[in-house]
Structures are given as C-alpha cells and as structure tokens.
C-alpha positions, 0 to 999 in steps of 0.5 A: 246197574245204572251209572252215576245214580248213587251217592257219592260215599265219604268219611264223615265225623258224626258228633252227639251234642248232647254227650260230646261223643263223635265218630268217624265213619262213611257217609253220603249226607251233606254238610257245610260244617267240617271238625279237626279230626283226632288224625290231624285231618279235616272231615264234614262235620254232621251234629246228631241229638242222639247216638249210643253215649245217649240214648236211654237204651244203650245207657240203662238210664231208662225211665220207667214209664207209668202204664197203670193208669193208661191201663185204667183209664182204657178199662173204664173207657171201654167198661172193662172190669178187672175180672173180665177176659176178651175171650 
C-alpha cells in the first residue's frame, strides 16, 4: 500500500438539525465547527439535513405519493388503453 495516501480518521459528532439527534462516530470529513460531547470532551462538529430520527424511511412517516395520475397521463401520452398489454 502507498503510504500517506488516505485520510486521516477521527471521532467526530455528526448532529441532525431537523430532529436535534447527533451521534458520535469516526470520520475523515473536515469541519471548523466543534460541540461539548456528552463525555465531557470536545470533538468536530458536522450538521446533517437528515439521519435515521428523520428520514421518512426509518420514521414510517412515509407520505404516499399519488402515481394514478402519472400513470394516466403516461397512457394517454403514449395512446395506451387500460386493456391493452405491451406484449
């Protein structure tokens, strides 16, 4: 392996802002930011939009996105009926 080619990996506090939810874990990104860790240390500091406590996926707070008339359209666009198959 070549030598001084990858990062440098250290403990870093990723914080979701949208739920107020952070974690600690390695990391190689850069930030000027630092936080007060529960630990009593402090560590980098990265703000994220998004993380498990948010994200619709892993809240099942899924909204349902209405295809029917995506799916409409597509037909009439194509001239598609409802009975015909694309065999």
């Amino acid at each position: 392996m070549k030598r001084d080619i990858h990062p440098e990996y250290r403990e870093v506090v990723f914080q979701d802002i949208s739920s107020e939810f952070s974690f600690l874990t390695r990391s190689a990104v850069k930030t000027d930011e630092t936080i007060t860790w529960e630990d009593g240390q402090e560590y980098p500091l990265v703000k994220i939009e998004v993380s498990s406590r948010s994200h619709p996926f892993f809240t099942g707070k899924q909204r349902v996105v209405q295809s029917g008339g995506q799916v409409d359209r597509f037909r009439k666009r194509f001239g598609i009926s409802r009975g015909s198959s694309a065999s």
